[in-house]
C-alpha positions in Angstrom: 0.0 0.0 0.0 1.5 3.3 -1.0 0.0 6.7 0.8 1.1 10.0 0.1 2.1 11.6 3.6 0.6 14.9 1.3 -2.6 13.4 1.8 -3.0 14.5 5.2 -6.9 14.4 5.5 -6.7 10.3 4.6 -3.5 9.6 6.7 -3.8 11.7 10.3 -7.3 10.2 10.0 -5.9 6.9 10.0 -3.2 7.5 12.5 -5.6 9.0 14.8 -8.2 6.3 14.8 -5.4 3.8 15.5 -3.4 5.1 18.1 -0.2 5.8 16.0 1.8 8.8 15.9 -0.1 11.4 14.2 1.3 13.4 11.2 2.2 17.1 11.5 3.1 18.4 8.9 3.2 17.7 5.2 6.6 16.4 4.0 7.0 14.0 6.9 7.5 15.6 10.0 6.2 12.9 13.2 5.1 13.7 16.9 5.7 10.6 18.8 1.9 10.6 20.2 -0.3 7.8 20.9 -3.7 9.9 19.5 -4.8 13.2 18.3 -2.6 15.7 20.0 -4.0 18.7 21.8 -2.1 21.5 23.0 -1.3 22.6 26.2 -3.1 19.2 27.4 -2.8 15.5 28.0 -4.1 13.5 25.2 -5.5 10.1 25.0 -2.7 7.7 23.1 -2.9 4.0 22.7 -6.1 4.0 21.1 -5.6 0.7 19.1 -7.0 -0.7 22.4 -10.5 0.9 21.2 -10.7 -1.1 18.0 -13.1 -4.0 17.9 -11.7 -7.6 18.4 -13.2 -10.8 18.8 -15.6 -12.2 15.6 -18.1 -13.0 18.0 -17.9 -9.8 20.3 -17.8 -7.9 16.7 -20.9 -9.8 15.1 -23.0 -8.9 18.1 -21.9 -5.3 17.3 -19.6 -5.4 21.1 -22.5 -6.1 23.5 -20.1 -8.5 25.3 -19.8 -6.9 28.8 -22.5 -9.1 30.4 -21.6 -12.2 28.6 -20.0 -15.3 30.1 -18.2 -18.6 29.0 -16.1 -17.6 25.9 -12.5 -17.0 25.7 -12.4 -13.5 23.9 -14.7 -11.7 26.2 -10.9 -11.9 28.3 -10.2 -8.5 26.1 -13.6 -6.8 27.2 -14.7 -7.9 30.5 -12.2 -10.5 31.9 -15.0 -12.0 34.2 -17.0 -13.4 31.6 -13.8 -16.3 31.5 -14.4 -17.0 35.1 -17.0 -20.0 34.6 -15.9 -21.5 31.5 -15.9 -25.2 31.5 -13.4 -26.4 29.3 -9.6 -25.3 29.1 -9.1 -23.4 25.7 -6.9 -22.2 23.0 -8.1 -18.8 21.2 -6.8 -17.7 17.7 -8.1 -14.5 15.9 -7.1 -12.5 12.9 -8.7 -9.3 11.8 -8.3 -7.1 8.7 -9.5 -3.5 8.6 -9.2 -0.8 6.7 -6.3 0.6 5.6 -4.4 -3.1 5.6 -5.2 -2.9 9.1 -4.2 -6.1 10.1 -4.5 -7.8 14.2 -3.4 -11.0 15.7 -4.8 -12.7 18.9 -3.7 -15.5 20.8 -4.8 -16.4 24.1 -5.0 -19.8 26.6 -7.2 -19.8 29.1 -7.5 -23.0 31.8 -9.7 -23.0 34.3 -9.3 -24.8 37.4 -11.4 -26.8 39.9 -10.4 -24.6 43.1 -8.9 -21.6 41.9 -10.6 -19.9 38.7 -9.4 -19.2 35.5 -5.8 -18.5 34.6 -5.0 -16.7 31.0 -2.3 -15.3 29.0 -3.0 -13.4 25.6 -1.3 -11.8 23.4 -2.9 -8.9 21.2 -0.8 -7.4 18.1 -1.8 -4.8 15.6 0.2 -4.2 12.9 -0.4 -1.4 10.2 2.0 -2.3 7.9 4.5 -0.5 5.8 3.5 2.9 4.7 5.5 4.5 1.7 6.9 8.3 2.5 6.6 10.3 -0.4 6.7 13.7 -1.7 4.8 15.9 -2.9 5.1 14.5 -7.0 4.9 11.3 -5.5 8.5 10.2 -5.2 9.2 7.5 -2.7 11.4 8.9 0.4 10.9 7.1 3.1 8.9 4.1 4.6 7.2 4.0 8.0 6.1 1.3 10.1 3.8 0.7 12.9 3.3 -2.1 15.5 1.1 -1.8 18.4 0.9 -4.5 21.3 -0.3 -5.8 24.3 0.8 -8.8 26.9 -2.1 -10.0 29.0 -2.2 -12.1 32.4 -5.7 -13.0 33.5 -7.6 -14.1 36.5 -11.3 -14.8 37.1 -12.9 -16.5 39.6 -16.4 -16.6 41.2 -16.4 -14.7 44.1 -19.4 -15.3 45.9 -23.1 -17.0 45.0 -23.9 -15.5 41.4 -21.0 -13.3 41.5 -17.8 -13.5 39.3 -14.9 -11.5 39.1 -11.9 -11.0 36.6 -8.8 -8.6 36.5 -5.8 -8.5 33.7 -2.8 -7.0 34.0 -1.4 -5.7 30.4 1.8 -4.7 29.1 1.1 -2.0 26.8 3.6 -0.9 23.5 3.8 0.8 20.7 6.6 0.4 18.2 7.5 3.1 15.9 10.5 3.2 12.8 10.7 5.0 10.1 13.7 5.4 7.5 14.5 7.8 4.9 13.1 11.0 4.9 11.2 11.5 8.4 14.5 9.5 9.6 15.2 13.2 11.5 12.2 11.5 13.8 13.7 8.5 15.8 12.2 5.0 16.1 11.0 4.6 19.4 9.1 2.3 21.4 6.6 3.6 24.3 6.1 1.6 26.9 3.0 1.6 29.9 1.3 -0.9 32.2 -2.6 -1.1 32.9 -5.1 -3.3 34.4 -8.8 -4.1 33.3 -11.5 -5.1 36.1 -14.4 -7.0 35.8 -17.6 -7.9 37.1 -20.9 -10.2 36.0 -23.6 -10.8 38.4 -25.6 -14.1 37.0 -29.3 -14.6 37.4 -30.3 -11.2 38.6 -33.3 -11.6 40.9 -34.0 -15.3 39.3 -33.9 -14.4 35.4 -32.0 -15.7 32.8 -30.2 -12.2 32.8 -26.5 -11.4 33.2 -25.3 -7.7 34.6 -22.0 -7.0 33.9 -19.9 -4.1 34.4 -15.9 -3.4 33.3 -13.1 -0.9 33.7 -10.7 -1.0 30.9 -7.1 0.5 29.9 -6.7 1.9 33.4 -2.5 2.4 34.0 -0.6 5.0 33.6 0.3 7.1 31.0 2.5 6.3 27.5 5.2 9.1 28.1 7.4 10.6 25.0 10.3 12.9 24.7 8.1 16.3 24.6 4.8 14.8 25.8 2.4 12.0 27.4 -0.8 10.6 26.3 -3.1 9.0 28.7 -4.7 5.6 27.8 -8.0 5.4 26.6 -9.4 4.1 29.6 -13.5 3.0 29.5 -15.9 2.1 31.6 -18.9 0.0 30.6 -21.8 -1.7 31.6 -24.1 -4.7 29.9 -26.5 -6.8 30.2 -27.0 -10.1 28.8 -30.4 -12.1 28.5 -30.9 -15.8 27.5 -34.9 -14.9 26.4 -35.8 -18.4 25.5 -34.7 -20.1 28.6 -37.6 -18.7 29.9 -40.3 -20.3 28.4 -38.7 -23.6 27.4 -36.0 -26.0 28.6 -35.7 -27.2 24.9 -32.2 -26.4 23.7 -33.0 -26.6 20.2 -33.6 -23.0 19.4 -31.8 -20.3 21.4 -31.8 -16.7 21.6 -29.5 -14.5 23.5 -30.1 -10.7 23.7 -27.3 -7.5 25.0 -27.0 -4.4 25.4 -23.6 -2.2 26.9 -23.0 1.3 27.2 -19.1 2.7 27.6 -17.9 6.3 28.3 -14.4 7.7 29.1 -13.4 7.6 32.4 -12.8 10.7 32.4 -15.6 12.7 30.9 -18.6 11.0 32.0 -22.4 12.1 30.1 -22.0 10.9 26.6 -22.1 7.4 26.4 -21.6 4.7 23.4 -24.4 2.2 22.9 -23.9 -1.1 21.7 -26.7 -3.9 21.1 -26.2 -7.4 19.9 -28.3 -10.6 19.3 -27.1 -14.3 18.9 -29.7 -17.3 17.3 -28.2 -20.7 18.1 -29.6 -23.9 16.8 -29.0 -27.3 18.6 -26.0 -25.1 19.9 -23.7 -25.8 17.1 -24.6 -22.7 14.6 -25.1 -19.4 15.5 -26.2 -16.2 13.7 -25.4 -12.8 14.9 -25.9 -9.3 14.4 -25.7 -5.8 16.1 -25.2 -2.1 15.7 -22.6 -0.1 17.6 -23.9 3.6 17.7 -20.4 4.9 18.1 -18.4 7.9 16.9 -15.1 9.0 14.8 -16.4 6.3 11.7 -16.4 3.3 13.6 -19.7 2.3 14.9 -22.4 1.0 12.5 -24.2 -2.5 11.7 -22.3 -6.0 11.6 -23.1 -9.7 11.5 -21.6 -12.9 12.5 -21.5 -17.0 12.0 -20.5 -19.2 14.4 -20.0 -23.1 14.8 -19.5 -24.9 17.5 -18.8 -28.9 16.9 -17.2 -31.2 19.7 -13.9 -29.8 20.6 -13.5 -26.6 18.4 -15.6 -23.8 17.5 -15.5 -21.3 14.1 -16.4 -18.1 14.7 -16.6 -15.2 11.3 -18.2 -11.8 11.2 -18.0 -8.7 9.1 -18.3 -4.8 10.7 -19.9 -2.2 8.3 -18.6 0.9 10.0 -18.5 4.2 8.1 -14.8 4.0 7.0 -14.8 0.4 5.5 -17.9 2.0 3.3 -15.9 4.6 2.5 -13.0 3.0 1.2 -14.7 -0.5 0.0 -12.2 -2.3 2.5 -14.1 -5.1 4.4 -13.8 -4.8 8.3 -13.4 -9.2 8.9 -12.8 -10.9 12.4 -12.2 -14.6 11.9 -11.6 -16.8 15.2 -10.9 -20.3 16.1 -10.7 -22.1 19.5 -10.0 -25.3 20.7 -11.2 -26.6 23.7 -9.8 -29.6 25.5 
């Protein structure tokens, strides 16, 4: 992919979204920031944390906080892992726009006594992006990796109660050579923890309330600035709405709904909704809207199949971006569970 750092509209829009340093001026001059900078004032950096992840969390458009028993709610509310059954391996791969591309892998193993342990690893990669003037003649190249290390541990805590905390290593990885080479590769480094909670069964129905602090550490500091992390809370609810009226498994129908604001500016929350159809609990079909700003909230759907000891999980985000530049938004995750 070749992008004109002249382009400045396309590319600090990109860079912004994403959580890489943000483009300042037009002939390649970098700030080291982790988001859109503001003067005078902190900004928020890291903000590849925000992007969705998860083909199931994505095809029910991110109502995930006040779900329970699958392996990828660990990177939005790490006590919905505290009751899962079976220990399990957790591969997903993402592609978004711009040759956005993300990796996940995570193992989760609960035990009899203690709750669930987990480690995942998150990586986003954005690929090589060609520096070039202002007739178009290659200068430079610039690359971008973004990642985070995750230790997990859920448990229930007490009656319908569960808990979960993860402690992340946080980094962004920048280098670019030729012509914005007067900017050095660095690498930021930070350390933040997310907190869960799921009460199960409120007051005797099949509903789950779940509520989640995410991205809280410290700040990515810089040579001439800091940005703080994006940190969110949310809450969600969950509903199983045919276990109410039958004990026939055939059909299934699970209903969500989450809202997350900043941390720090409270009033103007995100809503999320999200719906999952299961048959004989082997396919699935999901959809969901995420009413979200900056481009990236809109309608998705998702497939799922669960057979024996693995499960196939696809869905596809139609946010305002991926419209825009007819680049499909696609979460594709396996597990294994043994």
């Amino acid at each position: 992919m070749r992008l004109r750092l002249s382009s400045r509209t396309v590319l600090t829009a990109l860079l912004g979204l994403l959580g890489a340093p943000v483009v300042a001026g037009a002939q390649g001059s970098i700030t080291p920031g982790g988001g859109p900078m503001r003067s005078g004032t902190d900004s928020e950096g890291a903000e590849f944390l925000l992007l969705p992840v998860g083909a199931r969390s994505v095809g029910m458009g991110g109502a995930v906080t006040g779900l329970r028993g699958d392996g990828e709610l660990v990177l939005w509310n790490p006590a919905g892992v505290a009751d899962l059954d079976k220990r399990r391996l957790l591969v997903n791969h993402s592609e978004g726009v711009f040759d956005t591309k993300s990796q996940v892998l995570a193992l989760l193993w609960p035990t009899k006594s203690f709750g669930t342990l987990g480690i995942t690893y998150y990586l986003v990669d954005y690929g090589e992006l060609a520096s070039t003037d202002i007739d178009g003649s290659q200068q430079g190249t610039i690359n971008f990796r973004n990642q985070e290390f995750l230790v997990s541990y859920a448990t229930r805590v007490i009656g319908p109660l569960e808990a979960g905390v993860n402690y992340k290593l946080i980094q962004l990885v920048f280098r670019c050579d030729g012509v914005c080479a007067e900017q050095p590769s660095f690498t930021r480094t930070t350390h933040a923890l997310d907190l869960g909670l799921i009460y199960d069964r409120v007051a005797g129905l099949p509903v789950s309330l779940g509520g989640s602090i995410r991205h809280l550490g410290f700040a990515l500091r810089g040579a001439d600035e800091h940005d703080l992390l994006p940190t969110r809370v949310r809450i969600g609810l969950a509903s199983e709405v045919l276990s109410s009226f039958t004990s026939d498994s055939t059909f299934a129908l699970a209903i969500a709904l989450d809202l997350e604001d900043q941390w720090r500016d409270l009033g103007a929350p995100d809503l999320m909704v999200g719906s999952e159809f299961g048959l004989v609990e082997r396919f699935f079909v999901r959809a969901g809207y995420a009413f979200l700003d900056a481009g990236l909230g809109g309608p998705s759907l998702g497939l799922g199949l669960t057979y024996d000891w693995f499960y196939l999980d696809l869905s596809r985000g139609f946010n305002d971006i991926s419209t825009a530049t007819g680049e499909e938004a696609v979460q594709v995750s396996f597990g294994v569970m043994f």
